[in-house]
N, C-alpha and C positions, 0 to 999 in steps of 0.2 A: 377928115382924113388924119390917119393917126402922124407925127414929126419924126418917129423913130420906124425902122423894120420890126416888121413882125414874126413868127415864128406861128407857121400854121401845122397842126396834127390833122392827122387824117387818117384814113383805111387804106390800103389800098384792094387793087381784083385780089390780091392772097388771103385778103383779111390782114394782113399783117399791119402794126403802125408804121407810120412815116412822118418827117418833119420837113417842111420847107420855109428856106426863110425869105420872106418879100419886102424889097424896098417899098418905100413910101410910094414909088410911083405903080407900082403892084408889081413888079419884073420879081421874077425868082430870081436870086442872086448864092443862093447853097439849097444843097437838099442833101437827106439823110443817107442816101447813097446804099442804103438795107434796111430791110423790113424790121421789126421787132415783136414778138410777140404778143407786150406788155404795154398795156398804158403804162405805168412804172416804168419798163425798158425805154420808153420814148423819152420820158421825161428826165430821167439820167443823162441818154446822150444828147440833150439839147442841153443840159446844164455842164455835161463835160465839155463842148460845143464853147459856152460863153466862158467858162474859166480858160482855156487852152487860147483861143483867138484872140484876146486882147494882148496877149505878151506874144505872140510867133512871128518869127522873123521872117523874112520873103527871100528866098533861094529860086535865083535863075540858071535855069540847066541850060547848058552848052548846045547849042543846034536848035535851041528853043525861040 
């Protein structure tokens, strides 16, 4: 079992790409949230995915 999350591609029914990312203990914990075309396209928004989420900040909304 791998120490870190994974990042799984897949199809979905559209044909379209998708990513989900899975804890170690296998729980989905993000997914791509829209289809992509492109293997290419996939691979971008999982790499914009890991540059953006290391530095963002956690904003709690009001009523939340």
């Amino acid at each position: 079992m791998s120490s870190t999350a994974t990042f799984e591609v897949f199809r979905d029914n559209a044909d379209e790409w998708r990513w989900r990312l899975v804890a170690t203990n296998g729980n989905i914990i993000a997914d791509s949230g829209e289809g992509y075309r492109s293997k290419q396209g996939v691979k971008r928004g999982i790499e914009s995915v890991k540059r953006s989420a290391a530095g963002a900040e956690i904003q709690f909304l009001e009523g939340n």
